[in-house]
SEPARO-988277 format. One line per 10 residues: number of its first residue (from 1); their letters; for each residue z, y, x negated of N, C-alpha, C. Coordinates in steps of 0.02 Angstrom, whole numbers. Each point is the difference from the previous one (the first is absolute). Layout:
# residues N
NUM> A> Z/Y/X/Z/Y/X/Z/Y/X ~ ...
# end
This chain:
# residues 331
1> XXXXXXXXXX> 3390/6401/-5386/9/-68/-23/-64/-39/10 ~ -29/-60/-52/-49/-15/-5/3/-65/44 ~ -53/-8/50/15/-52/40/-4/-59/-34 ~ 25/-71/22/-15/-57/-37/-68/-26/-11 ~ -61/20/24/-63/-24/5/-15/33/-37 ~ 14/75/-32/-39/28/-54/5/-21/-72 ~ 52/-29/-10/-5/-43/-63/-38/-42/3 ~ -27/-40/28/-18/-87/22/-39/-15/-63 ~ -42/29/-22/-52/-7/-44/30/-29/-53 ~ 48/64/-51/42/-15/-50/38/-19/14
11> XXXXXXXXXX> 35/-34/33/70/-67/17/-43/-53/-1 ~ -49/-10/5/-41/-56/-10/-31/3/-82 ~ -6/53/-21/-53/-14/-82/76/-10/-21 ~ 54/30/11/57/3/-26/33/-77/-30 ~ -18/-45/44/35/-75/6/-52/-57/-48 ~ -47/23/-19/-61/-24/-33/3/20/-90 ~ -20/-52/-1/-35/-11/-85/97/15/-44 ~ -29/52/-52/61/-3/-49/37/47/49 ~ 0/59/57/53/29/47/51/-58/26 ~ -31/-47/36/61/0/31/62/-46/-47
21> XXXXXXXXXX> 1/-28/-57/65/7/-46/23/54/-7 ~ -21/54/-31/4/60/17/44/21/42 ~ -11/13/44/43/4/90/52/-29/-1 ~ -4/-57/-18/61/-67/17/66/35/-52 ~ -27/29/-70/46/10/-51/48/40/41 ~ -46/63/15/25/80/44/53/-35/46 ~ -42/-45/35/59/-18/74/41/-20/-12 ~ 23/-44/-68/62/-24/-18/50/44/-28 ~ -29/60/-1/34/43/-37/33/58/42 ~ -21/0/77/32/16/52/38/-46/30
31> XXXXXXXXXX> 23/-58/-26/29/-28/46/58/-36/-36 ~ 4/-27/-65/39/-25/-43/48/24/-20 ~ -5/58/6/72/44/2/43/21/55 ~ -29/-15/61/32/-13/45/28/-79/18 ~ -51/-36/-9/49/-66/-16/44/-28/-60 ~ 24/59/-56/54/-32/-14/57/34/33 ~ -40/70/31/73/39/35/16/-20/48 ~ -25/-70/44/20/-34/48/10/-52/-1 ~ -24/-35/-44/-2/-76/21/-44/-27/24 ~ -70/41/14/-27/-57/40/-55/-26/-49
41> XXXXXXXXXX> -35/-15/47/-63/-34/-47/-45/57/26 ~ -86/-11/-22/-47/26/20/-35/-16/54 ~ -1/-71/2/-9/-1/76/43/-2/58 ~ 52/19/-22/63/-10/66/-13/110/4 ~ -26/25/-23/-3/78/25/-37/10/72 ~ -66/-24/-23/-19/-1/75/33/-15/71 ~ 3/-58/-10/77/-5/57/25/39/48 ~ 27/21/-83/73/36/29/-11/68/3 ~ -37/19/-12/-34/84/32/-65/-23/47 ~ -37/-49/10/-60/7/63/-56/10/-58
51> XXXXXXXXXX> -43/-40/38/-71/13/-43/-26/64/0 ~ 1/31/57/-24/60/33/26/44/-51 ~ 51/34/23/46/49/-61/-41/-40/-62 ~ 9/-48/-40/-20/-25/-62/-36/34/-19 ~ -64/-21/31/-65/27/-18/-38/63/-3 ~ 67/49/67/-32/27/-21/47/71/-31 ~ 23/-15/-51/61/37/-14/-11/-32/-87 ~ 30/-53/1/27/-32/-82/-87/-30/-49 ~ -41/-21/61/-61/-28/-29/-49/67/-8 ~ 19/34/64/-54/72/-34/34/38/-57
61> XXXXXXXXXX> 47/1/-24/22/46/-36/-13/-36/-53 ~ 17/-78/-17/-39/-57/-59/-83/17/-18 ~ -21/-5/57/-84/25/-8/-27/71/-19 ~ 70/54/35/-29/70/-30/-7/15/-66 ~ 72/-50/-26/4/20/-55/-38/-53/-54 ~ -21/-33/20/-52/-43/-42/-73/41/-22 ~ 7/27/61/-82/64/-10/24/57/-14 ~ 28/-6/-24/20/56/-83/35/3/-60 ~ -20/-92/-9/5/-13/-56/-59/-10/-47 ~ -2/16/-73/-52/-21/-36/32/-85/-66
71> XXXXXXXXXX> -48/-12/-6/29/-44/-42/-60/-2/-38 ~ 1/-73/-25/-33/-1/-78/-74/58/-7 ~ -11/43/-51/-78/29/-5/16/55/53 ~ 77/-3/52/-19/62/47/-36/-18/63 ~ 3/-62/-12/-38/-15/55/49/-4/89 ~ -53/28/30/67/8/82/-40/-20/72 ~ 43/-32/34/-34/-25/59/-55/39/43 ~ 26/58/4/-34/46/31/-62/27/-33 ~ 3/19/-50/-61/6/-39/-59/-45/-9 ~ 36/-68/6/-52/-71/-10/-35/7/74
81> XXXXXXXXXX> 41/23/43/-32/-37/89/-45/67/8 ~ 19/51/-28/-44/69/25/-63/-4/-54 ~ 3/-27/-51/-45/-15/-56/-55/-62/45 ~ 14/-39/14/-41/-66/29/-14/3/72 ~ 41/26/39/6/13/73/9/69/46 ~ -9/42/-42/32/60/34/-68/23/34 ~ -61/-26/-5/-40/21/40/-13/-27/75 ~ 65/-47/15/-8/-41/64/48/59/37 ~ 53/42/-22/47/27/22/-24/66/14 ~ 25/32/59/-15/83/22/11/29/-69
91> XXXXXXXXXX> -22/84/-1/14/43/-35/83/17/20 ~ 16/-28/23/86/41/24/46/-50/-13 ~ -28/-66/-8/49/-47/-10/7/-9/-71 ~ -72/12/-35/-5/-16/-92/63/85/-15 ~ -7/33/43/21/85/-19/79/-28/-13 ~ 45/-47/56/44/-13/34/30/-47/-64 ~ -33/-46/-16/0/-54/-73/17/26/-42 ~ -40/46/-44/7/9/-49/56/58/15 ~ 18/30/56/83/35/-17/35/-21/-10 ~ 12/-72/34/22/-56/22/28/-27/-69
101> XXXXXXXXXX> -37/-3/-33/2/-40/-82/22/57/-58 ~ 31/64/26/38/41/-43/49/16/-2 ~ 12/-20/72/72/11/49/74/-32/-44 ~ 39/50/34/72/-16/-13/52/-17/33 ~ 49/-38/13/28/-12/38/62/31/-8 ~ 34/52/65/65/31/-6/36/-6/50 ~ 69/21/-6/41/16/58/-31/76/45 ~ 14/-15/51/-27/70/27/62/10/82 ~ 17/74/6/29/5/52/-61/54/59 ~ 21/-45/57/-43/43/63/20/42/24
111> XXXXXXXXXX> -49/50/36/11/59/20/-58/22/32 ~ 23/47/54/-58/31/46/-60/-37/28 ~ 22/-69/40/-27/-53/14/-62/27/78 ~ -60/-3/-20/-14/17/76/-42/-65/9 ~ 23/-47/42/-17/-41/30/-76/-36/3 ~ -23/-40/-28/-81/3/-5/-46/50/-46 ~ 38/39/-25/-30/26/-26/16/19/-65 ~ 61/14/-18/24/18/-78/80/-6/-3 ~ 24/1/-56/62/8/-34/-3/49/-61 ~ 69/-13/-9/-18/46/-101/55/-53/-12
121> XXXXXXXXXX> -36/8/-78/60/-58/-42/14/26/-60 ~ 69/6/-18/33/29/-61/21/-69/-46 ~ -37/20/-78/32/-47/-30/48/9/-37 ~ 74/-65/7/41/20/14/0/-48/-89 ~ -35/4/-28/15/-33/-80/-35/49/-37 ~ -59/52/1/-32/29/-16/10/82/-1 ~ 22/8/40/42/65/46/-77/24/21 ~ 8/63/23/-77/64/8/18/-12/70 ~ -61/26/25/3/48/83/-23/-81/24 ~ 27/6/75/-63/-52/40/-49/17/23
131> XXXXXXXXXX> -37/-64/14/-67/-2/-19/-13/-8/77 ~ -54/23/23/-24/-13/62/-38/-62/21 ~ 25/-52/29/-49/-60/-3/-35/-25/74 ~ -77/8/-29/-34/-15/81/23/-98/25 ~ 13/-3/56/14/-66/-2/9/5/83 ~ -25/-62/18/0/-16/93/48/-59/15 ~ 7/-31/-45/33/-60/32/70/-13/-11 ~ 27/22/-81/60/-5/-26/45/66/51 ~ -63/46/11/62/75/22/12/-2/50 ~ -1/-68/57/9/-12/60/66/-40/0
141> XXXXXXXXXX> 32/-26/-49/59/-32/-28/38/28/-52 ~ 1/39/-26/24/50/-59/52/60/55 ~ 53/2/-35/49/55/25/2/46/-60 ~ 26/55/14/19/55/-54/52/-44/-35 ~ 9/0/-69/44/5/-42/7/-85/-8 ~ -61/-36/33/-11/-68/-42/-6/-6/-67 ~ 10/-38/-26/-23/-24/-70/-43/-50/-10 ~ -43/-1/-41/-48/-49/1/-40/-3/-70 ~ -22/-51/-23/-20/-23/-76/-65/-22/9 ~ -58/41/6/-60/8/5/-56/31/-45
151> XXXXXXXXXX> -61/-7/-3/-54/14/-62/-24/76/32 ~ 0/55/-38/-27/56/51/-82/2/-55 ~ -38/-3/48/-78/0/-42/-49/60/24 ~ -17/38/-23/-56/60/8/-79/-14/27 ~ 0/-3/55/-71/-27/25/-46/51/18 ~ -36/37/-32/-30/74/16/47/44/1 ~ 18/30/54/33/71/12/57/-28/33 ~ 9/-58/-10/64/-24/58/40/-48/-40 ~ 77/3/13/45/-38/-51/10/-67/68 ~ 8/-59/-24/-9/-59/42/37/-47/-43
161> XXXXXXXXXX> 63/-52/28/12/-33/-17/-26/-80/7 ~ 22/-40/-58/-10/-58/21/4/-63/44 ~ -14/-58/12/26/-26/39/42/-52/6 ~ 58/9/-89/63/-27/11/45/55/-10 ~ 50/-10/74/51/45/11/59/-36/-3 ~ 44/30/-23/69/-34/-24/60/58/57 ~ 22/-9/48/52/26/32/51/-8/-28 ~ 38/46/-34/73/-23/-57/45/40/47 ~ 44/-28/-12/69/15/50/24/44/-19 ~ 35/58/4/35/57/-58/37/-25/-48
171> XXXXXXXXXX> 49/-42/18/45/-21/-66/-48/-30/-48 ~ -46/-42/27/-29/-37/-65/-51/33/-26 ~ -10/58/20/-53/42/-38/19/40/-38 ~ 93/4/0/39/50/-37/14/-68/-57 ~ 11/-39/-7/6/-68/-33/-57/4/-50 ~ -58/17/19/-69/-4/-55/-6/57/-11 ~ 27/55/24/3/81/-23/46/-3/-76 ~ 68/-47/0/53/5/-25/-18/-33/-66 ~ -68/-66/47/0/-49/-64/-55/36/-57 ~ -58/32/18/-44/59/-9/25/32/-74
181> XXXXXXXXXX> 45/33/61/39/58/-68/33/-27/-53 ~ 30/-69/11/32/-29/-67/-57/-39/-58 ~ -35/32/32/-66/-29/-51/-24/43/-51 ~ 16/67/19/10/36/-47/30/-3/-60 ~ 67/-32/16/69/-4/-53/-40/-63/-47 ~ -29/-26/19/2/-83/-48/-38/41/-87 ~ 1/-45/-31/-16/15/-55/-73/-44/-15 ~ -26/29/-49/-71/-5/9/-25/-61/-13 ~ 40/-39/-32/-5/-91/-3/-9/-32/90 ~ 68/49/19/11/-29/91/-52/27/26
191> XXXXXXXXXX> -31/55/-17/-67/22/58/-50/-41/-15 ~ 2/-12/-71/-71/-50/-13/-5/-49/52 ~ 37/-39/-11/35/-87/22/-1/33/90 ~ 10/30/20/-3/-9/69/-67/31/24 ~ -35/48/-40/-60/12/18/-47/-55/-14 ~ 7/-37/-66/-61/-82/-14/27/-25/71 ~ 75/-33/7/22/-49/56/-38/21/53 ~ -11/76/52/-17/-6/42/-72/12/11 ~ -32/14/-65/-71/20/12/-39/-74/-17 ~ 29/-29/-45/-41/-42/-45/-37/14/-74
201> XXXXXXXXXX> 20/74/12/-64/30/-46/52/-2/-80 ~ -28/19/-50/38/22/-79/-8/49/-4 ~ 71/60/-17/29/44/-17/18/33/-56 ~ -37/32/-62/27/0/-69/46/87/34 ~ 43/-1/-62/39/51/-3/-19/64/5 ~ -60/35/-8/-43/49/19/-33/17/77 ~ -20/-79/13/-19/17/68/72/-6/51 ~ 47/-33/-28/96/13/66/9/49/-20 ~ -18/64/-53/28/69/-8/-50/42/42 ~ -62/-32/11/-42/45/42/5/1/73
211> XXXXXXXXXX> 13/-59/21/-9/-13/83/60/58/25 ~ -50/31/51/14/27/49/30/-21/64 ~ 16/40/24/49/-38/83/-70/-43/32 ~ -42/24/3/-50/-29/41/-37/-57/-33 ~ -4/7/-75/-31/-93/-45/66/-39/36 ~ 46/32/-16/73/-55/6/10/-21/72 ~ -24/53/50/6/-71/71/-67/-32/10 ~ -55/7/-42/-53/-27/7/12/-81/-49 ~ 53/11/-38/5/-42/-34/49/-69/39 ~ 29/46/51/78/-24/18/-16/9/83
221> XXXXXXXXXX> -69/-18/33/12/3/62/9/-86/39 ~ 25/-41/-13/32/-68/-8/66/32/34 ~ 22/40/-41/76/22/15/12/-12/66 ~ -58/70/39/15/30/57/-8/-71/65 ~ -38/-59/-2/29/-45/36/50/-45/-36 ~ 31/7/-39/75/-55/-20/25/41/38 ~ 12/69/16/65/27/13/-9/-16/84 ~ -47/8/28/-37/-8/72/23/-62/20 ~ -39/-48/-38/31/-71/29/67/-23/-15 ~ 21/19/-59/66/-15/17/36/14/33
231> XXXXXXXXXX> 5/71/36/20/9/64/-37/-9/69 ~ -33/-31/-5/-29/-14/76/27/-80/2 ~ 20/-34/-61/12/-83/13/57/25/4 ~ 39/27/-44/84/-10/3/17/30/92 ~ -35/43/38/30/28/68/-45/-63/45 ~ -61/-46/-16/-22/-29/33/50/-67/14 ~ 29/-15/-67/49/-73/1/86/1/9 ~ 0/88/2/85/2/25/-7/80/16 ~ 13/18/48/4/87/0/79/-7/-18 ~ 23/52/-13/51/21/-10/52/35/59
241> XXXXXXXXXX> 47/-37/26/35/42/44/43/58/-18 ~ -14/41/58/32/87/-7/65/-19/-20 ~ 10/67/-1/104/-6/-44/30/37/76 ~ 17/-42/20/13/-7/75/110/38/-13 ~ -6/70/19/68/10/5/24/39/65 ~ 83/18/19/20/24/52/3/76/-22 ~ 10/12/50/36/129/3/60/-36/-59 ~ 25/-43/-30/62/3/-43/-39/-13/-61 ~ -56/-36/-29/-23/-28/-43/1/-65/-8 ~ 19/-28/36/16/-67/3/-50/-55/19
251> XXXXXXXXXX> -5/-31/-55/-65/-64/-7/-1/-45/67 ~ -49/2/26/-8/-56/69/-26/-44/-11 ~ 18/-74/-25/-2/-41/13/-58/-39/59 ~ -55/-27/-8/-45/-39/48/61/-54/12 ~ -2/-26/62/41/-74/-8/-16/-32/68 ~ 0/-56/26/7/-20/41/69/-34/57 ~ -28/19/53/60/-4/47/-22/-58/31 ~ 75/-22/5/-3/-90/34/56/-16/57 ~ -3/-16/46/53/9/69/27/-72/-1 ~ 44/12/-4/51/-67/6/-6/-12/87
261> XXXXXXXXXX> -26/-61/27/-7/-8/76/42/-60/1 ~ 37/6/72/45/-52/30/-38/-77/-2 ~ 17/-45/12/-18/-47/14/-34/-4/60 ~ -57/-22/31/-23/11/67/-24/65/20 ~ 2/41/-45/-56/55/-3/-77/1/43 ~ -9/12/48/-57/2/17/-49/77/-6 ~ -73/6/-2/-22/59/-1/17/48/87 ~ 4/-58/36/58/49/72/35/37/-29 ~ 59/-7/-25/69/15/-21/-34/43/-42 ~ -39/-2/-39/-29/67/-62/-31/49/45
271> XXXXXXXXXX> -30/-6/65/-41/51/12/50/36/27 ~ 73/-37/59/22/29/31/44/57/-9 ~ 27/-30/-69/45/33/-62/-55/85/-29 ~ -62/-26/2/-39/58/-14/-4/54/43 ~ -11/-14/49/-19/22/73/82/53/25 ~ 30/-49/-25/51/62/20/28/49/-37 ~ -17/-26/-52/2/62/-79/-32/51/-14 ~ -59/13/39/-51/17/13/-66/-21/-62 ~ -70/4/28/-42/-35/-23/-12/48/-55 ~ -28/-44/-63/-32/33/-81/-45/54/40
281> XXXXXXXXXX> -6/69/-68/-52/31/-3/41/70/64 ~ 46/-5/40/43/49/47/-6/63/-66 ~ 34/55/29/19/46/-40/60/12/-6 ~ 42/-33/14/90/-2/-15/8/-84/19 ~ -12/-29/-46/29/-66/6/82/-6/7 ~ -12/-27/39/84/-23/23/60/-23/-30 ~ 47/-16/-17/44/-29/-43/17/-52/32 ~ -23/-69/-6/26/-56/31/71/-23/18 ~ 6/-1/64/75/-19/32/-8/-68/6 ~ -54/-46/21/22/-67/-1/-41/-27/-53
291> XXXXXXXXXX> 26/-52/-13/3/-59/-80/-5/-68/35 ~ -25/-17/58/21/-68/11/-51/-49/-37 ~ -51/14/-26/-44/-57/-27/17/9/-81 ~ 45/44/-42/-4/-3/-54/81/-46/-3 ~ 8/-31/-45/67/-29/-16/40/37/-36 ~ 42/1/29/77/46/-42/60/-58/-55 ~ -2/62/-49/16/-14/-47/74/37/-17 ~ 52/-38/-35/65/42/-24/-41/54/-30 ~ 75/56/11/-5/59/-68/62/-37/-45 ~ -36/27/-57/44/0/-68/60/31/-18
301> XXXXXXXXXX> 42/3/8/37/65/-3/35/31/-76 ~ -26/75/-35/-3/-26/-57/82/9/-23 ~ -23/-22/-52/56/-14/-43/54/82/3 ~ 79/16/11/51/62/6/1/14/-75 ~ -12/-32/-45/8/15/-61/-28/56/-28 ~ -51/-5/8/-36/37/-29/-50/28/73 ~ -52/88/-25/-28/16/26/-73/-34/3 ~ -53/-10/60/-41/-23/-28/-48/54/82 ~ -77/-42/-45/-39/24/60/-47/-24/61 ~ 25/6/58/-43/-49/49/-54/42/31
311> XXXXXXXXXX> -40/-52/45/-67/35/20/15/-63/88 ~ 3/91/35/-34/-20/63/-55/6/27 ~ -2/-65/42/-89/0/23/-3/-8/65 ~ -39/30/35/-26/1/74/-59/-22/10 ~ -23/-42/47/-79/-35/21/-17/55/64 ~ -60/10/-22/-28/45/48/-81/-49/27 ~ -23/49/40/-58/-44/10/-59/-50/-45 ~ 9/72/-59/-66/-21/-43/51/-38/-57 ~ 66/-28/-22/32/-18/-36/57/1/-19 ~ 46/-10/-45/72/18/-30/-32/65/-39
321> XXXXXXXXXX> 64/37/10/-14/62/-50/69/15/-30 ~ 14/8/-63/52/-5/-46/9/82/-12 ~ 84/16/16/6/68/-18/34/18/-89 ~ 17/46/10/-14/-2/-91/82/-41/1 ~ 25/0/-57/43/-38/-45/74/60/40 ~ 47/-27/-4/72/30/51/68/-16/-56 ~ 43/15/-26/38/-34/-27/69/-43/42 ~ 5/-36/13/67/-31/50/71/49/-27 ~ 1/20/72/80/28/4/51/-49/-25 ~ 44/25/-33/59/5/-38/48/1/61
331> X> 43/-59/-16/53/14/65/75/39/-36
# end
């Protein structure tokens, strides 16, 4: 992974003259489709994911893919800064650029992670063998069988990724696997229209019969952060609670418990009541024999008519605990 200082040069020619409109187009085009799938605005993203993550996740992947775009005459960022400037830059960093500016962006799954020193990454949109990738910093955080939406670039004799990494969760990488493959099905009006929408670029009917898997995520790597950020805001602004059930199947309920206390309740009377129940956190909590600080209440008694079902409850140290449902005896 390419550290943040080795760009510096071109993130700077990048923001200048006719580039940085340029840039601005790209960045809206990573991010506008995630704000209509949320609601938010563009500047309420930052926020709500951290500048940190932002920048360097949703803005590098805006910038990667800006330097491998061409536009009017063909003309491309990378080519202009290595054309006017590339003699300020090492031989390894201009080497690093211009891979940099051919690159593609894919899903990839990990494997055979050695720590500081390498991974392999299978692409999981492309199919073929994995690839061996030299890398020190990402393979110190990478587990087997991660997923991740990254640029793999050829730097001499060594495969090296970029330095926006997208950590995708499994489900949502099966979500852009799913959405992927139905891209196949569309008809060649629908591939046009979503290949102009996400590239910017024009599409005649010859060149949507030609593109290959690899023009088409080069065309469509925008995608791979909508699907990213939309799941990193939707678990950042509500996670989702587990499906919480019993050994019967039975849905458990979160709820809160509230103690009906006597009048003149003091925290004395609560500790003492505790104390002899034995204290929270025991390994056989006790079944409470005295009640004197809670207030007693009638039972109901139900109705002979008919069968129905009651629930007894016992207070133990750490609370009331409700046994399952009983039907009332029949006299």
């Amino acid at each position: 992974m390419a550290s943040k200082n080795l760009l510096q040069g071109l993130v700077k020619w990048s923001i200048r003259d006719q580039w940085g409109d340029r840039f601005e187009q790209i960045f809206e085009d990573h991010l506008l489709p995630t704000c209509d799938e949320t609601g938010l605005e563009i500047d309420e993203i930052v926020p709500t994911v951290g500048e940190d993550l932002f920048m360097s996740t949703v803005w590098a992947c805006a910038f990667e893919d800006f330097l491998t775009r061409e536009f009017e005459n063909g003309e491309n960022a990378v080519d202009d800064y290595l054309k006017r400037r590339g003699w300020k830059e090492a031989a390894s960093v201009r080497t690093y650029m211009a891979a940099l500016r051919n690159s593609i962006m894919s899903l990839y799954e990990v494997s055979d992670v050695v720590p500081g020193t390498s991974f392999r990454a299978r692409d999981l949109v492309r199919g073929g063998e994995a690839v061996l990738i030299s890398e020190r910093t990402a393979s110190h955080t990478l587990k087997a069988w991660d997923r991740i939406a990254v640029r793999v670039v050829q730097v001499g004799s060594q495969a090296q990724i970029g330095g926006a990494v997208l950590p995708y969760q499994y489900a949502t990488s099966e979500a852009f696997l799913e959405a992927w493959r139905g891209f196949a099905k569309l008809s060649k009006d629908e591939k046009r229209k979503h290949a102009e929408d996400a590239s910017g670029e024009d599409f005649g009917d010859d060149a949507i019969a030609d593109l290959s898997p690899t023009e088409m995520l080069r065309a469509s790597s925008s995608m791979f952060t909508t699907f990213w950020l939309v799941d990193v805001i939707d678990r950042t602004k509500g996670p989702d609670l587990p499906d919480l059930r019993n050994s019967d199947g039975d849905e458990l309920v979160l709820c809160e418990a509230r103690y009906p206390l006597a009048a003149g309740t003091t925290g004395d009377d609560i500790r003492a009541v505790r104390q002899r129940n034995g204290a929270p956190g025991t390994r056989r909590p006790r079944i409470a024999r005295s009640n004197a600080c809670v207030e007693s209440r009638p039972q109901v008694p139900c109705p002979r008519a008919m069968p129905c079902c009651c629930r007894s409850s016992r207070t133990t140290a750490g609370g009331t605990i409700q046994s399952k449902a009983n039907r009332c005896a029949q006299p």
